[in-house]
Each structure stands twice: as structure tokens, then as C-alpha cells.
C-alpha positions as protocol buffer text, in pm:
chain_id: "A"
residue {
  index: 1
  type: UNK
  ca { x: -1543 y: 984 z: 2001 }
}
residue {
  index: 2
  type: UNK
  ca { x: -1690 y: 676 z: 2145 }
}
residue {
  index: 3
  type: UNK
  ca { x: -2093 y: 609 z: 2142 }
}
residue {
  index: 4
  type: UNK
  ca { x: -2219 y: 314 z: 2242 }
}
residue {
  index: 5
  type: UNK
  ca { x: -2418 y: 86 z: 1964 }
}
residue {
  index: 6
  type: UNK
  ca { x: -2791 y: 241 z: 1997 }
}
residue {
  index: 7
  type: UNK
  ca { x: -2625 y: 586 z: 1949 }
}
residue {
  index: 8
  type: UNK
  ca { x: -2425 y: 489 z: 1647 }
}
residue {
  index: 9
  type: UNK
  ca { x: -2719 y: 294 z: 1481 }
}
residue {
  index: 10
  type: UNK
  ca { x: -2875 y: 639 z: 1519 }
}
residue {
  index: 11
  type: UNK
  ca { x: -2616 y: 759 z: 1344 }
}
residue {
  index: 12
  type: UNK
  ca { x: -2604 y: 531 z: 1084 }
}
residue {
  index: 13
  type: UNK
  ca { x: -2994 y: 592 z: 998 }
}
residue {
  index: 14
  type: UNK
  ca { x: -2982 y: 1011 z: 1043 }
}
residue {
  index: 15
  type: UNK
  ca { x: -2673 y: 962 z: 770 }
}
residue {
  index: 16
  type: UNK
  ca { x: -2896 y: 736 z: 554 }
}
residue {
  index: 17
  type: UNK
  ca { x: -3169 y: 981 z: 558 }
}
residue {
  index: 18
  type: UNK
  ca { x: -2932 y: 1260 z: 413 }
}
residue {
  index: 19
  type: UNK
  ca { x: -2846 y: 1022 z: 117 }
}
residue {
  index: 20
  type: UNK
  ca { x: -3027 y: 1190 z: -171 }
}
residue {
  index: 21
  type: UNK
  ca { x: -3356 y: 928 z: -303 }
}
residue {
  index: 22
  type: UNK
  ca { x: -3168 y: 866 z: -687 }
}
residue {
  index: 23
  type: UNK
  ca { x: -2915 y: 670 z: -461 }
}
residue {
  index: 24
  type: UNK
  ca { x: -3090 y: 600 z: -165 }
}
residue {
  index: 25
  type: UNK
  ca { x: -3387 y: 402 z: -408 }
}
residue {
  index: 26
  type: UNK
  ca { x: -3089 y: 118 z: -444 }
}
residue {
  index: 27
  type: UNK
  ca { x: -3065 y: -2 z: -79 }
}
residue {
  index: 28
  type: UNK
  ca { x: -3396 y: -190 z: -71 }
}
residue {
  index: 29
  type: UNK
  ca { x: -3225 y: -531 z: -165 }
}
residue {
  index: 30
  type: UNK
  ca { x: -2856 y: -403 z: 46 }
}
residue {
  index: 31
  type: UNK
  ca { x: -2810 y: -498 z: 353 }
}
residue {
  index: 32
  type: UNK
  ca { x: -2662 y: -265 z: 622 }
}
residue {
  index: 33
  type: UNK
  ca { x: -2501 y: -376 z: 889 }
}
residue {
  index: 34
  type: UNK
  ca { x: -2240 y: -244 z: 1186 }
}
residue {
  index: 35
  type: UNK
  ca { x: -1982 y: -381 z: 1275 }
}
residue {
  index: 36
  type: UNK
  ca { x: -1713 y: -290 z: 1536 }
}
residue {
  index: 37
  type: UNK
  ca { x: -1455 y: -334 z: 1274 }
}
residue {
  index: 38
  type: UNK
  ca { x: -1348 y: -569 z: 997 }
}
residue {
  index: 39
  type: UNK
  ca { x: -1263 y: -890 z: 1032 }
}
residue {
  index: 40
  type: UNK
  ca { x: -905 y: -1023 z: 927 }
}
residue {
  index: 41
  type: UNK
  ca { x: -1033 y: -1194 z: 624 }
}
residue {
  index: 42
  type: UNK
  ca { x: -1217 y: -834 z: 480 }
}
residue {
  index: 43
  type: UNK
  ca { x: -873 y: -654 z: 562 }
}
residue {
  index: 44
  type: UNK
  ca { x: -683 y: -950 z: 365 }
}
residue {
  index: 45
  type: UNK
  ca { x: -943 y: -925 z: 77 }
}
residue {
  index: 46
  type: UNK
  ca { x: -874 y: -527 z: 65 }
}
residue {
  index: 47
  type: UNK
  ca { x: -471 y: -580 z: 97 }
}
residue {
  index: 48
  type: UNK
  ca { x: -506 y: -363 z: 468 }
}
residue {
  index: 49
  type: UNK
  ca { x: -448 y: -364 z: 775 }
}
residue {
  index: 50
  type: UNK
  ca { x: -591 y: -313 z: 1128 }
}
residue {
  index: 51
  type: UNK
  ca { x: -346 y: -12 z: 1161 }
}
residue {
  index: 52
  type: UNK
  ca { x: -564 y: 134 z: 815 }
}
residue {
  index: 53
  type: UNK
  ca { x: -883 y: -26 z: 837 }
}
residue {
  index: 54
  type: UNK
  ca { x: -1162 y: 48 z: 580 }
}
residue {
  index: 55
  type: UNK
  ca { x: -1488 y: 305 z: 679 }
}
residue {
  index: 56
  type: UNK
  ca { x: -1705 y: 51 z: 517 }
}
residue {
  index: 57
  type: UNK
  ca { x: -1674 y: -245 z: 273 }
}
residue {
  index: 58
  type: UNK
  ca { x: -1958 y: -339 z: -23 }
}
residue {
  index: 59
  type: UNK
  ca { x: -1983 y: -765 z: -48 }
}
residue {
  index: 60
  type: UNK
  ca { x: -2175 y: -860 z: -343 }
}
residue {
  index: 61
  type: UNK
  ca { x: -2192 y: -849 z: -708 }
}
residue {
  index: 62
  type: UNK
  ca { x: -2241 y: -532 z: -867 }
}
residue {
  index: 63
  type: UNK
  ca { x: -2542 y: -500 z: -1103 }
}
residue {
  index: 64
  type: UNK
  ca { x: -2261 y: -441 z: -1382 }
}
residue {
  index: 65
  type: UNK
  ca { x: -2152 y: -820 z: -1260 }
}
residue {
  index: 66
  type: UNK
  ca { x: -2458 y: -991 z: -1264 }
}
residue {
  index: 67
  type: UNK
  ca { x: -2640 y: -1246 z: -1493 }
}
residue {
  index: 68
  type: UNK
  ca { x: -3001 y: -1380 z: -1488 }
}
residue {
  index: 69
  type: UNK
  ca { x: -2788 y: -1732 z: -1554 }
}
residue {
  index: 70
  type: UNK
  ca { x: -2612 y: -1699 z: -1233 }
}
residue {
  index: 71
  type: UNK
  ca { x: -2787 y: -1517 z: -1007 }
}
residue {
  index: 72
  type: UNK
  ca { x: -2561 y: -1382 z: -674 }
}
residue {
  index: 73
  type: UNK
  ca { x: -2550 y: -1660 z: -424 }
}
residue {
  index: 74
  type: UNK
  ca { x: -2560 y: -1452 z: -110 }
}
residue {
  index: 75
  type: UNK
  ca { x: -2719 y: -1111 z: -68 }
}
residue {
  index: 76
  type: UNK
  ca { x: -2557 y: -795 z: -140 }
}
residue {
  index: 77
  type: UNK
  ca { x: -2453 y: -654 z: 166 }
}
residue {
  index: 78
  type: UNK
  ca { x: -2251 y: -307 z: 302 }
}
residue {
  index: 79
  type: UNK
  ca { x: -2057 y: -348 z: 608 }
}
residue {
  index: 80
  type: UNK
  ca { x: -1965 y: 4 z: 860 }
}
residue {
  index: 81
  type: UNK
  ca { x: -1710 y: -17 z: 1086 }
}
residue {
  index: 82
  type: UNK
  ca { x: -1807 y: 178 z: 1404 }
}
residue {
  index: 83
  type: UNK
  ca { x: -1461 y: 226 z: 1528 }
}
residue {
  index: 84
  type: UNK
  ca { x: -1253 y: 337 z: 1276 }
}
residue {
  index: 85
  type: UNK
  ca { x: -1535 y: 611 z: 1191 }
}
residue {
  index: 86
  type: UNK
  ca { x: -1487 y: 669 z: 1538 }
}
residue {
  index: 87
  type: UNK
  ca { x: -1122 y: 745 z: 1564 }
}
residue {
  index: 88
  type: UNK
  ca { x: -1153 y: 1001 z: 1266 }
}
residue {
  index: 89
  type: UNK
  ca { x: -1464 y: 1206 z: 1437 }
}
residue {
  index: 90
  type: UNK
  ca { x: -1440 y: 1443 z: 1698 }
}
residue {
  index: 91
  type: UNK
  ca { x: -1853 y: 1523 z: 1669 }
}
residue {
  index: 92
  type: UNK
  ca { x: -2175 y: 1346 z: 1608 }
}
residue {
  index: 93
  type: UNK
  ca { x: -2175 y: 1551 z: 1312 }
}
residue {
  index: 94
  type: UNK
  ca { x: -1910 y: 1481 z: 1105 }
}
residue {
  index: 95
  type: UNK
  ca { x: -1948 y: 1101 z: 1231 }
}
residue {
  index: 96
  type: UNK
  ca { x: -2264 y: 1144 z: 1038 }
}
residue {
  index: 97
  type: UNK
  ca { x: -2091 y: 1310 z: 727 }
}
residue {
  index: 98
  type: UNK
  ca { x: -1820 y: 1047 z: 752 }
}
residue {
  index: 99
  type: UNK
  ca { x: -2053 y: 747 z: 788 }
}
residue {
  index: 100
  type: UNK
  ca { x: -2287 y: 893 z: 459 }
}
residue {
  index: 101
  type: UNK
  ca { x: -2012 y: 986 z: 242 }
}
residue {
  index: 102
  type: UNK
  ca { x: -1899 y: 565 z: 302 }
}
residue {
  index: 103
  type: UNK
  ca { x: -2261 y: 414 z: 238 }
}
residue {
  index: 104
  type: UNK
  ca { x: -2261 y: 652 z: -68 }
}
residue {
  index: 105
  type: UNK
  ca { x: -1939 y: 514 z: -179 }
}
residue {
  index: 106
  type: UNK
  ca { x: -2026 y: 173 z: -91 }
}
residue {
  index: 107
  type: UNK
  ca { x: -2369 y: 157 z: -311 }
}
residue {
  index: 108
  type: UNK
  ca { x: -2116 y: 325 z: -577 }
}
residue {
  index: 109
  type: UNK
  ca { x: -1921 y: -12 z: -593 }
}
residue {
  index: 110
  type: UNK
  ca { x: -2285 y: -150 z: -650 }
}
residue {
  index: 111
  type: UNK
  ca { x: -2438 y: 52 z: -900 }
}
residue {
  index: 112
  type: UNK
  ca { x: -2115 y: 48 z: -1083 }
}
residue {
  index: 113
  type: UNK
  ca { x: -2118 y: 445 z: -1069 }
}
residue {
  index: 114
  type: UNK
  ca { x: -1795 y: 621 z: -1163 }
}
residue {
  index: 115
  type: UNK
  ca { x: -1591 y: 847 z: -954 }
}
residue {
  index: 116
  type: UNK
  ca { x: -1690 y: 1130 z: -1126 }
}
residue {
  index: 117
  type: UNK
  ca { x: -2127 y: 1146 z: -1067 }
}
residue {
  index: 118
  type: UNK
  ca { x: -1999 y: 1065 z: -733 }
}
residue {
  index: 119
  type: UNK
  ca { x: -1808 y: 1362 z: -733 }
}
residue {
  index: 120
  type: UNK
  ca { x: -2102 y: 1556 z: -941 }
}
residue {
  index: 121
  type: UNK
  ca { x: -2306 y: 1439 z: -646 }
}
residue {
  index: 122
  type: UNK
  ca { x: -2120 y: 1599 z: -398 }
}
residue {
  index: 123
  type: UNK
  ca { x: -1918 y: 1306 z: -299 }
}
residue {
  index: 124
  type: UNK
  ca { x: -1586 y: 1308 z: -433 }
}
């Protein structure tokens, strides 16, 4: 599957929509952005490689991490990566699926929430 980027930022916000509100509430101060895929310094920071390339990446602290004595110096941000969601998706459909089910796990890194509500959640 190959869209170009005005169909896949559609994508991106129809998947964001189906994010249920206790979650979704978090991504005011996250910001979402598409990328074509990572860059080599996110694979080297994740240990990949462009032959295994991440869905998505989280860059921040995670409200676990953080400190009203040192405040994060950058904003929090979640990265997709439009083609390897691609290359796993043979319809808009489970693009979308695909591209919710990495946001969710993205704000997960975030919120500090454990594998497990993310499986209660439907996302494990």
C-alpha cells in the first residue's frame, strides 16, 4: 500500500479519533508528527535497523520521569513512520488499526502505563 501524504495524514487523524478519550485526553501537550521513516540516529537509539524499522517512536520524558526542578527541555513528541506502516498494510483499514494501536503504544511509553491496561484496553 502506498498513499500519498494528504491520504495518510487522513489516516493518521481517522486512527486518532478511534483512540478511546481516557487516553486520547493525554495528547494535548504531544506532538504528532509523520515521518517517511526514522532517521539513522532514532534506529541507533532503538538498537534497529532500516531492514526492522519501528511503527512509531515516543521522544520525551515520561510523566513518571519528570520533576518540577527540571522541567523537559524539548516537547514531548510521537513520531509515525508512513512507510513501514505501509509495507505491513494491504488496506486503508488495517493501516488505520496499525497506525492506532502505535500512537496508543506510544502515549503508553508516556503515561508510564503497563503492558497489561494496555492489553485490558484492547491493545495488547
Amino acid at each position: 500500500m502506498k498513499l500519498n501524504q494528504k491520504e495518510f495524514d487522513r489516516a493518521v487523524r481517522r486512527a486518532l479519533d478511534r483512540i478511546p478519550d481516557e487516553i486520547r485526553a493525554h495528547l494535548d501537550n504531544v506532538v504528532i508528527t509523520v515521518r517517511q521513516c526514522p532517521s539513522r540516529e532514532m534506529l541507533d537509539e532503538l538498537g534497529m535497523t532500516p531492514d526492522d524499522p519501528p511503527l512509531g517512536l515516543y521522544q520525551g520524558a515520561s510523566l513518571m520521569e519528570r520533576s518540577v526542578f527540571a522541567p523537559p527541555l524539548y516537547p514531548d513528541a510521537i513520531f509515525i513512520f508512513q512507510e513501514p506502516l505501509e509495507r505491513m498494510c494491504e488496506t486503508i483499514e488495517k493501516l488505520e488499526e496499525e497506525i492506532e494501536i502505535t500512537v496508543v503504544h506510544e502515549i503508553a511509553h508516556y503515561l508510564g502505563i503497563e503492558e497489561e491496561r494496555l492489553t485490558e484496553l484492547g491493545y495488547g
